[in-house]
VEXDREN-2710 file (C-alpha; in Angstrom, 1 decimal):
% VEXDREN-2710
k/r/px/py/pz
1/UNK/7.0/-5.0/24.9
2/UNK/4.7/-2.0/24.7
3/UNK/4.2/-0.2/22.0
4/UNK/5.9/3.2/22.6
5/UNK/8.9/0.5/23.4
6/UNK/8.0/-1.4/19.9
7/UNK/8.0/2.3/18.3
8/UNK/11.4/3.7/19.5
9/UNK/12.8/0.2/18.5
10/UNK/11.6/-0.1/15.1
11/UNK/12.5/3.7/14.4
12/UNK/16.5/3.1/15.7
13/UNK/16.4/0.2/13.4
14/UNK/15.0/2.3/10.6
15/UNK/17.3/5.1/10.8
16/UNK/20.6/2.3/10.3
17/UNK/18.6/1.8/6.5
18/UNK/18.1/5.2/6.1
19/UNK/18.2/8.9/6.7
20/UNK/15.1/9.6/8.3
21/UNK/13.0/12.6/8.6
22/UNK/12.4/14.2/11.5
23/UNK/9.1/16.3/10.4
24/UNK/7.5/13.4/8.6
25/UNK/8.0/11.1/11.7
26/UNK/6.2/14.0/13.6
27/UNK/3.3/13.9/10.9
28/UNK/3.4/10.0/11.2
29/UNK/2.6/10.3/15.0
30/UNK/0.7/13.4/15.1
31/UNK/-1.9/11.0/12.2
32/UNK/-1.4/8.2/14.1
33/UNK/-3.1/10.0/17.5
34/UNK/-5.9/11.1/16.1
35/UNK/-8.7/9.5/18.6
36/UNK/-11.5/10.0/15.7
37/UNK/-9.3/8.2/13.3
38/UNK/-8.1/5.0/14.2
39/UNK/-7.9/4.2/10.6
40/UNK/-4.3/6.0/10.6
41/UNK/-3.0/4.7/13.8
42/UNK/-3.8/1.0/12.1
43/UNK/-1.8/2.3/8.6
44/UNK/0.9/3.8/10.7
45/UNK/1.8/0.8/13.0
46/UNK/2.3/-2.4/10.3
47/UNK/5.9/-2.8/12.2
48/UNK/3.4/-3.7/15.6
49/UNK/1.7/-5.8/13.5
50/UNK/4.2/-7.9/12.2
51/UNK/5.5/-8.0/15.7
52/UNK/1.9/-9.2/16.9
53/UNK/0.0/-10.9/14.3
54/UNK/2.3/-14.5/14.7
55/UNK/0.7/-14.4/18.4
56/UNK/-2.3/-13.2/17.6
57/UNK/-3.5/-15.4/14.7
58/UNK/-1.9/-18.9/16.4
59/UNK/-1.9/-21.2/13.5
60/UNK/-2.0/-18.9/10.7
61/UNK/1.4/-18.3/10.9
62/UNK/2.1/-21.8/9.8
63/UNK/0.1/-21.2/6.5
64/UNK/2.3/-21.8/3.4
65/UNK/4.5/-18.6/2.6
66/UNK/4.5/-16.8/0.0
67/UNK/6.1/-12.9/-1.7
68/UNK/3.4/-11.4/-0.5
69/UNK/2.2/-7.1/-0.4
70/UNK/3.0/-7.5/4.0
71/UNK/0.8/-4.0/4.6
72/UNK/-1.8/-4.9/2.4
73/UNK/-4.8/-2.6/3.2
74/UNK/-7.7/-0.7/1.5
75/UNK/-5.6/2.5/0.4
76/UNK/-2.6/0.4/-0.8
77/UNK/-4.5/0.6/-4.3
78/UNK/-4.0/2.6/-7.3
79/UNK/-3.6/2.7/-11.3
80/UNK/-1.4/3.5/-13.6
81/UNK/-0.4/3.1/-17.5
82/UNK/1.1/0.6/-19.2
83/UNK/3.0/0.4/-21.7
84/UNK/0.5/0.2/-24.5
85/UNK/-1.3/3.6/-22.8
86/UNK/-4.0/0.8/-21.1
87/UNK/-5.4/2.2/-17.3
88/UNK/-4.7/-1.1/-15.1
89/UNK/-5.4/-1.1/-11.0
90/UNK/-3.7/-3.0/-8.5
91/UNK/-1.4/-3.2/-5.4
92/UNK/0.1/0.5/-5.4
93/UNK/2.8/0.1/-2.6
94/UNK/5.2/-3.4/-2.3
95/UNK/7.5/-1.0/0.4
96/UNK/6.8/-3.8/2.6
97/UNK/6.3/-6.9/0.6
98/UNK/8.7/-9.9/2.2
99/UNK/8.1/-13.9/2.2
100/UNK/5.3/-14.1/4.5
101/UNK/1.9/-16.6/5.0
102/UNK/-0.6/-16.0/2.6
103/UNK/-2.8/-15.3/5.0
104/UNK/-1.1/-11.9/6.6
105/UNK/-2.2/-10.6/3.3
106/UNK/-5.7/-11.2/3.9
107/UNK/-6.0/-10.5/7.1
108/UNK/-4.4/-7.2/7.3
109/UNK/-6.8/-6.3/4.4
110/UNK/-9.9/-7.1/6.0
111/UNK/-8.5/-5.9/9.3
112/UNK/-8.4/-2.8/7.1
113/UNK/-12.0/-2.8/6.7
114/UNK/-13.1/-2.8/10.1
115/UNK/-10.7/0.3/10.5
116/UNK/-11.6/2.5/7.6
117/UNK/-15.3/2.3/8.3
118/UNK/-14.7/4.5/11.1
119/UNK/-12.9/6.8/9.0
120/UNK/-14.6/10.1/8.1
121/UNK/-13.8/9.6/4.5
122/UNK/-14.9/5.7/4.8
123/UNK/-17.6/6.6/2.1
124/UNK/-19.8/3.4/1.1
125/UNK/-17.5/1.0/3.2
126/UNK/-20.0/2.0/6.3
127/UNK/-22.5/0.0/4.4
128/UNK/-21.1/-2.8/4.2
129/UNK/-21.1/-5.6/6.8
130/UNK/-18.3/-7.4/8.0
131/UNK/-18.8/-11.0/7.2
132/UNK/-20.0/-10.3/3.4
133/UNK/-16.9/-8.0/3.0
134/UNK/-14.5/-11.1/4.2
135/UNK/-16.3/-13.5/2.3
136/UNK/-16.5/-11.0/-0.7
137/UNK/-12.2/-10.8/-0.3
138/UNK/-12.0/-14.6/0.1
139/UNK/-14.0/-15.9/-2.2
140/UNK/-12.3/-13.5/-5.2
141/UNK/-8.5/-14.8/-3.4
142/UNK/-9.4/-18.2/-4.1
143/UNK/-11.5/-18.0/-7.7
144/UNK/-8.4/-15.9/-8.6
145/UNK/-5.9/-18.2/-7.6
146/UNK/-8.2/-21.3/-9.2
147/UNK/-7.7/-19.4/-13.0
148/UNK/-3.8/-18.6/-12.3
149/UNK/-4.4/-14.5/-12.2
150/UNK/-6.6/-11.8/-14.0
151/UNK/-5.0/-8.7/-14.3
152/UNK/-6.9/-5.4/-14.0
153/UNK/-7.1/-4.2/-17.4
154/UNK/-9.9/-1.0/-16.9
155/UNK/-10.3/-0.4/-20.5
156/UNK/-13.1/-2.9/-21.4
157/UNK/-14.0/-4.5/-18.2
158/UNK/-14.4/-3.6/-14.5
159/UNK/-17.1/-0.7/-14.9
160/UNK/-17.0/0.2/-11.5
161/UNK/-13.0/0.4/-11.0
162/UNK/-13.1/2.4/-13.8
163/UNK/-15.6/5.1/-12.2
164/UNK/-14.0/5.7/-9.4
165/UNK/-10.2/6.2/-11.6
166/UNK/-11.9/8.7/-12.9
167/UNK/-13.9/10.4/-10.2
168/UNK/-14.0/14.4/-9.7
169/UNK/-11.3/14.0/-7.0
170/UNK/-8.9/12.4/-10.0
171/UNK/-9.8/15.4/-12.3
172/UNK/-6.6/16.4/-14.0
173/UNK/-6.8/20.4/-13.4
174/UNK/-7.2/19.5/-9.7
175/UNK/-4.3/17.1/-9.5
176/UNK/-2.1/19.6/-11.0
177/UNK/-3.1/21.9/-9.1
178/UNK/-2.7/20.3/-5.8
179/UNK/0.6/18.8/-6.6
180/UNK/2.4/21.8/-7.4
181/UNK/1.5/23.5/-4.4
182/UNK/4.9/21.5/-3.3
183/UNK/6.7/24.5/-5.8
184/UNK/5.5/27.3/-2.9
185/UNK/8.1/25.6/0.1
186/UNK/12.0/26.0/-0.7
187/UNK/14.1/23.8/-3.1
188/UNK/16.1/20.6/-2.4
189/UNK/19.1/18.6/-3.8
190/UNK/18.2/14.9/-3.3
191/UNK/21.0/12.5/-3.1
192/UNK/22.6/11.9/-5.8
193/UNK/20.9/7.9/-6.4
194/UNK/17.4/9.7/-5.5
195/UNK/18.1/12.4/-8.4
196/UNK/19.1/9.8/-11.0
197/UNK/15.8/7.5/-9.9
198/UNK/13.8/11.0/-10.2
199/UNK/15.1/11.7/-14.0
200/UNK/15.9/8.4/-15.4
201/UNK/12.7/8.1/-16.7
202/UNK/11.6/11.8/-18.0
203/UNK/10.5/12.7/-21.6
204/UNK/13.3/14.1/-23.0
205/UNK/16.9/14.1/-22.1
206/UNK/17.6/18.0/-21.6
207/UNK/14.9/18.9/-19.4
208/UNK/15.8/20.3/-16.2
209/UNK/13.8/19.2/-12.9
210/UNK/12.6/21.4/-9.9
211/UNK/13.0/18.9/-6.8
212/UNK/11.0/19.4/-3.7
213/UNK/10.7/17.4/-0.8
214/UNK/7.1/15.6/-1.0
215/UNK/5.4/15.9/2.7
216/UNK/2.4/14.5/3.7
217/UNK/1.8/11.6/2.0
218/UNK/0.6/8.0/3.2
219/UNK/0.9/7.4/6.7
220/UNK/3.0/4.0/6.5
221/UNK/6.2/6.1/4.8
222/UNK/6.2/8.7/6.6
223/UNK/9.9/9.7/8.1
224/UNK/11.7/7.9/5.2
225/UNK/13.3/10.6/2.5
226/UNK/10.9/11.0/-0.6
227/UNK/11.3/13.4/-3.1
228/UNK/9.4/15.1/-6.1
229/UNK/10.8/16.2/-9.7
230/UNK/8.6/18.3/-11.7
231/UNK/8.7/20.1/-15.3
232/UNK/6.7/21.7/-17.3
233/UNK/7.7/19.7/-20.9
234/UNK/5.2/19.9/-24.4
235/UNK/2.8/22.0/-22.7
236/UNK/1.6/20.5/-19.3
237/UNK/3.5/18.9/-16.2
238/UNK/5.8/16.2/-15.9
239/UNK/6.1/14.9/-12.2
240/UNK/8.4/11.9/-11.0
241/UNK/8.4/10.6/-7.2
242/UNK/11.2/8.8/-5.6
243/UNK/11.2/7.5/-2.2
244/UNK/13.7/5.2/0.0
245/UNK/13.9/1.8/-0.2
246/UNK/14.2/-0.1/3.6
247/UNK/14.2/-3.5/4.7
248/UNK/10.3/-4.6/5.4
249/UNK/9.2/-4.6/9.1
250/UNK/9.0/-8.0/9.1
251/UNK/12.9/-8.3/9.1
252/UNK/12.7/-6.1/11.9
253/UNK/10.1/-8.3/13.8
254/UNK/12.4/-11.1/13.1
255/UNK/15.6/-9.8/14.6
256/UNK/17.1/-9.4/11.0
257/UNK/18.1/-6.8/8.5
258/UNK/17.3/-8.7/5.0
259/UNK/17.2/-6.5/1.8
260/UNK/13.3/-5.1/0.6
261/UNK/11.5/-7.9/-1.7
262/UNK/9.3/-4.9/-3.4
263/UNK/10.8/-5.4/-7.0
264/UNK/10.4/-9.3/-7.1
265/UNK/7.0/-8.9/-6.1
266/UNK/6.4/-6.2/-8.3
267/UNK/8.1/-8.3/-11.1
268/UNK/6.4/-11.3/-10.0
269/UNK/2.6/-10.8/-9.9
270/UNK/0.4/-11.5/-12.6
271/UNK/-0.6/-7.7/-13.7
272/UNK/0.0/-5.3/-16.7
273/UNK/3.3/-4.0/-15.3
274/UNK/3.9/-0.1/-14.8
275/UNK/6.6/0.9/-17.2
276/UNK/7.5/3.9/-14.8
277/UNK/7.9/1.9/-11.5
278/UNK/11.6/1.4/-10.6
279/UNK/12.5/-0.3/-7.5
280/UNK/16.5/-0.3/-6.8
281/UNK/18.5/-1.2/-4.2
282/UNK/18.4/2.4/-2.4
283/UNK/15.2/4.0/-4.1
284/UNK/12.3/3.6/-5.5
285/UNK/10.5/5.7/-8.0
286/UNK/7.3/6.3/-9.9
287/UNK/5.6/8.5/-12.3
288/UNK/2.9/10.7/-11.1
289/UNK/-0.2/11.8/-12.4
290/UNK/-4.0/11.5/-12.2
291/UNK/-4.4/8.4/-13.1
292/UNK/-1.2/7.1/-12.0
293/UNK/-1.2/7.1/-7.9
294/UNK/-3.6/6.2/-5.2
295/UNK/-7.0/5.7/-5.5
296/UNK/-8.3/7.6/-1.8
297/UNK/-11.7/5.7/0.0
298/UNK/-13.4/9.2/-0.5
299/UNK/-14.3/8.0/-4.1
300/UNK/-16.3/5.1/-3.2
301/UNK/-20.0/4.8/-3.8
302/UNK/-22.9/2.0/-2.8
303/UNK/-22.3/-0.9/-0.9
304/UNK/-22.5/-2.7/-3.9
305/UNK/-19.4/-0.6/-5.4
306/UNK/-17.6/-1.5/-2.2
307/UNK/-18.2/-5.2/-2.4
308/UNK/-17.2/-5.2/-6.1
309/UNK/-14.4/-3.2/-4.8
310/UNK/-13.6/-5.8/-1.8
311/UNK/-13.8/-8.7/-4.6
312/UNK/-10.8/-7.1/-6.7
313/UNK/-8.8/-6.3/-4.1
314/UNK/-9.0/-10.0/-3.1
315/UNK/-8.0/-10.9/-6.6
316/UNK/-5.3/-8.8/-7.0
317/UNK/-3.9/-10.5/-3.5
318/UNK/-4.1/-13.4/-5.5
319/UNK/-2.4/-11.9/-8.5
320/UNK/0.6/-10.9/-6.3
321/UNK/0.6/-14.0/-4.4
322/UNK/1.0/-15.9/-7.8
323/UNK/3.9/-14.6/-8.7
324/UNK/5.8/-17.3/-5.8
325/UNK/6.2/-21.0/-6.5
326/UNK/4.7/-21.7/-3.0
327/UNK/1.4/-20.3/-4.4
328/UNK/0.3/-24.0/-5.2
329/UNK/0.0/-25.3/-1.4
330/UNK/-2.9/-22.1/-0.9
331/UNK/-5.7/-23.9/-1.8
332/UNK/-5.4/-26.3/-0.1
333/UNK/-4.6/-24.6/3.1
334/UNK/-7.7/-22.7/2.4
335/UNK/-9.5/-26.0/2.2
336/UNK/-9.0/-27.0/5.7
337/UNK/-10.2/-23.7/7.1
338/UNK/-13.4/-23.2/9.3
339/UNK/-15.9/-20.5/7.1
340/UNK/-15.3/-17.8/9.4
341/UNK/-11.8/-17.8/9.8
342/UNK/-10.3/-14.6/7.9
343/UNK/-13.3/-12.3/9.9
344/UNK/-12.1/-14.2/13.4
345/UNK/-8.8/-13.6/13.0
346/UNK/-9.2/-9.6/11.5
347/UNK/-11.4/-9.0/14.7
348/UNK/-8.8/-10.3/16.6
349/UNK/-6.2/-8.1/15.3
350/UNK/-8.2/-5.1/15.4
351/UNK/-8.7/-6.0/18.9
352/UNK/-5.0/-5.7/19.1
353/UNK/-4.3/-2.6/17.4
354/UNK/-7.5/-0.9/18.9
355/UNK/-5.6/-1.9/22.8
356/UNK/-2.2/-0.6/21.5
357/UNK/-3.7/3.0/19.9
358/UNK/-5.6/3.7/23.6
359/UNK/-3.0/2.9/25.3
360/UNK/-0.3/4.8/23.3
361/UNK/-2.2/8.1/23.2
362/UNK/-2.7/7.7/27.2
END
């Protein structure tokens, strides 16, 4: 199957789980083109992936399964608030999350790397080698799983996390001001599910929303219905997102239609939980803000920064991974690996994706 073949097939599927939009499927493939950008053809394409990577990565597939993140990669990270007001980081997108082996996880994450360094906005990831950065991932998966899960608390610990949640690009006056830019194009009514998702969780009873279609944002999403309440309420902005929920890609890969996994993950994994994420059967929403929503690879410094970076994010695989019973075959698994075998097998999917991008954009 090519790709264009794999794309047209995954997309039919998609539309039978959802309404899908037309303009952000035409962002979706007018990112995913971009020759200088690879990085967005690889965040665009997971359904190829989970079509490919059984093949690709031979006896990986037979690792022990587990609820895992599925399109787990270096932009699927972000903070939020919990309920005591603490700034925690983690996995900030489960869309995808099904019963998969532990090791897609990992080596769509450091498949990841290799792609984002060629990004323009790759920052201090251009610094750091390959090998280190796997070993960096691995070695923080397994210490992780060893202790039963640290969640990332950024209040008293994790100096460098907490830099770059609060780096100039996070800055509250320019959040605000980029977000309600979405206020300039022409008013929506959401469905009525994705308007009860959008104000279920706002303030104060009587306020009354502006909703907006929310363009643009991700890669992965794109052409799935999502949606944007905002309010000015006690002197500032207010701003809810709401999105639909779909089957992961993997149920596609496999021929089937079972329902998304996103809030048993979310439920599941050993982190501070974010009092404002909702995952129901049709939509899923969030609260927005500056330090609630993605943290972008522009932000990052040294290659030291990156590597402690690289570490967390292999912890916090581990934190999610944690949260399923078959969590306590992993080590062992790991055990019987050769050393190199999460770089071998990312190389080998980047391989992959890099043949599918050429060949798709001619």
């Amino acid at each position: 199957m090519t790709f264009q073949e794999a794309t047209d097939g995954y997309q039919a599927w998609l539309g039978t789980h959802c309404v899908l939009d037309a303009d952000g499927l035409g962002d979706k493939h007018a990112k995913m083109r971009k020759a200088d950008d690879p990085f967005g053809f690889f965040r665009g394409s997971y359904y190829r992936w989970a079509q490919l990577w059984p093949g690709v990565c031979g006896d990986l597939a037979a690792a022990p399964k587990v609820l895992a993140v599925g399109d787990l990669h270096v932009e699927n990270f972000g903070t939020w608030r919990d309920t005591d007001a603490r700034l925690c980081w983690g996995v900030n997108d489960f869309d995808e999350a099904d019963e998969l082996p532990y090791a897609n996880d990992l080596v769509r994450l450091a498949a990841s790397v290799l792609f984002a360094r060629q990004a323009a906005a790759a920052g201090g990831l251009k610094a750091v080698k390959f090998k280190p950065a796997c070993e960096a991932i691995l070695t923080a998966y397994g210490d992780t799983l060893r202790a039963g899960g640290d969640p990332f608390v950024l209040e008293e610990r994790h100096a460098g996390l907490r830099a770059l949640a609060m780096s100039a690009d996070r800055d509250p006056v320019e959040f605000w001001k980029k977000l309600t830019k979405v206020l300039a194009t022409p008013s929506v009514a959401p469905p009525e599910a994705a308007r009860a998702a959008l104000t279920a969780d706002l303030p104060a009873a009587d306020l009354v929303p502006e909703f907006r279609r929310r363009p643009r944002v991700g890669v992965g999403s794109l052409g799935k219905a999502r949606y944007v309440a905002l309010v000015q309420w006690g002197g500032g902005w207010v701003a809810r997102d709401a999105k639909a929920v779909t089957p992961p890609a993997t149920a596609w890969a496999a021929g089937n239609a079972r329902p998304s996994r996103m809030a048993e993950a979310v439920r599941g994994a050993k982190r501070c939980p974010d009092p404002f994420y909702r995952a129901g059967p049709a939509w899923v929403a969030r609260r927005l803000g500056p330090r609630c929503s993605r943290v972008e690879l522009a932000g990052l410094g040294t290659a030291t920064d990156v590597t402690e970076l690289l570490r967390a994010m292999g912890a916090e695989a581990a934190n999610v991974h944690l949260g399923d019973r078959g969590a306590g075959a992993i080590l062992g698994d790991l055990s019987g690996r050769p050393a190199d075998w999460l770089a071998d097998a990312a190389k080998a999917m980047e391989a992959a994706t890099t043949a599918d991008g050429a060949a798709w954009r001619g």
